[in-house]
N, C-alpha and C positions, 0 to 999 in steps of 0.2 A: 688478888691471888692469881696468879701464871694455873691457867687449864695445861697448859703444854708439860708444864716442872709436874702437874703435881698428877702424870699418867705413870703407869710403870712402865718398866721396859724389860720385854719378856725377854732369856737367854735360852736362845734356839740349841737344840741338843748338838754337842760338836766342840762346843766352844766355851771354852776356858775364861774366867775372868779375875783379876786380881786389885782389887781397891785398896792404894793407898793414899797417904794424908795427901800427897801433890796432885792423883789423878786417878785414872782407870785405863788397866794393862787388858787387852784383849786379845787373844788368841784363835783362830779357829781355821778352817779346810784352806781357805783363801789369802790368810798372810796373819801379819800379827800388827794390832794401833794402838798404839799409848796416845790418850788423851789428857789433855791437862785442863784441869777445873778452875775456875773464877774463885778468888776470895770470898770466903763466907757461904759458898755451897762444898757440898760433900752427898758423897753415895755410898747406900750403904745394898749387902745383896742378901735378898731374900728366899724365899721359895721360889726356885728358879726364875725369878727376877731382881732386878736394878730397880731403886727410886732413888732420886737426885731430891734431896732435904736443902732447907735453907736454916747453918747453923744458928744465926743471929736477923734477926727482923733489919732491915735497912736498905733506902734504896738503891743501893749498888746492888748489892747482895738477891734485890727483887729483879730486877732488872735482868742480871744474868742468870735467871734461875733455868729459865725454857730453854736459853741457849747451849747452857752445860747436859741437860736434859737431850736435847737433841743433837749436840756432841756426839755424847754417848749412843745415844741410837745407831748414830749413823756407823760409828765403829763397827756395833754389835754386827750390823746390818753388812756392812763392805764384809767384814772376814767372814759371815757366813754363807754371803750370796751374793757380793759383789755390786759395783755400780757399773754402767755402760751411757756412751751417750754415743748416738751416730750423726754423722756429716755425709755431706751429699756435694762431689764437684760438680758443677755444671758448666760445662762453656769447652767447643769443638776445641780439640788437641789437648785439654784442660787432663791430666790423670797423675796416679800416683804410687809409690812403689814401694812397698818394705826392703830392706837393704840388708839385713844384717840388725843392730839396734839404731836404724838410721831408716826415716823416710823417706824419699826423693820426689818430690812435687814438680810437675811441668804446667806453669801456672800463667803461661803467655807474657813469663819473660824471656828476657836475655838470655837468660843462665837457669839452670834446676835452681828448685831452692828445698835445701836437707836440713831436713827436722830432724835431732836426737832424740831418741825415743829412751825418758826416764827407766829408773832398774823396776818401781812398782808398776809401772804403766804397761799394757799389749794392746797392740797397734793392730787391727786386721784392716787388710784392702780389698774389695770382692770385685771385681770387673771394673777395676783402675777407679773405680767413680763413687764408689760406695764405701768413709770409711770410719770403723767402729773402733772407740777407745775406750776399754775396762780397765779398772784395777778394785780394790779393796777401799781406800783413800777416795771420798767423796768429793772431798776440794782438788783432790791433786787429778783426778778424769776430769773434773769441770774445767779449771785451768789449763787442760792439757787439750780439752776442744777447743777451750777460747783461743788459745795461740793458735793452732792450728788453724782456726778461720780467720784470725787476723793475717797471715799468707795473702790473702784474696778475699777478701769481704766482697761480699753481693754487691752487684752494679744494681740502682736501682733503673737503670736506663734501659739494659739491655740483659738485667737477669743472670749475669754471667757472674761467677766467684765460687768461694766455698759458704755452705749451709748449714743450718743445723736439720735435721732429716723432718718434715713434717712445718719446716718454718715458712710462712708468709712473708713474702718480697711483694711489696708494691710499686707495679711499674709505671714510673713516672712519663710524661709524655714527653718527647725531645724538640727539637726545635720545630717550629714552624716553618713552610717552605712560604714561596712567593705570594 
């Protein structure tokens, strides 16, 4: 039995929700996420909560219970309070720039390299070096660091790239001299 499937999931005041046979419509201050459900689960709403049921015993059906479960959470969660994840440039001349809906990175290449900044995504830059991506959409800020640091991934040599804010780089020793 899924500990995860079988919590509820509280609906913070604000926000709208609508369960049908395909999925769960969510509404609230921060945007609006339609989630779609796995075969063989369904949600039903209660007293100002969600639980994620499994209609038939089987294990596809067990399997995807916590994940449809946490699906929904995270909906609930992005429209009524949002997700954020921060990055950190580090490496002299290394900064970066909001444009318009366009990033601009000076990342020690050749050329700038511009990031388009999605329509759910906000992009902030605080002192060229410091920079935060929120949206509503828990996959789509995660994916939307991850590109972001794949730009410039960490030198484990010399520390230098982009981070995620609080991350561990271990610096490797480089050559040996004479």
């Amino acid at each position: 039995m899924s500990r995860i499937g079988s919590k509820p999931i509280p609906i913070p005041n604000g926000v709208k929700v609508a369960v049908t046979k395909e999925g769960v419509s969510v509404q609230g201050p921060k945007g609006r996420l339609t989630t779609t459900l796995p075969k063989g689960i369904k949600v039903e709403e209660g007293k100002g909560e969600l639980k994620a049921l499994v209609e038939k015993k089987s294990a596809h059906s067990n399997a995807f219970w916590g994940l449809a479960r946490s699906l929904v959470a995270n909906a609930v969660q992005g429209v009524s309070e949002g997700f954020s994840k921060e990055l950190d440039i580090v490496g002299i001349g290394y900064r970066a720039e909001v444009k318009g809906k366009t990033v601009v990175f000076s990342l020690g290449y050749s050329h700038p390299v511009i990031y388009a900044i999605r329509d759910s995504i906000e992009i902030k830059v605080d002192q060229n070096t410091h920079i935060t991506v929120s949206g509503a959409d828990k996959q789509l800020v995660g994916q939307t660091a991850a590109e972001i640091r794949s730009l410039r991934k960490p030198d484990p040599y010399k520390l230098k790239g982009i981070r995620y804010t609080g991350e561990y780089i271990r610096k490797k020793a480089g050559k040996t001299g004479v």
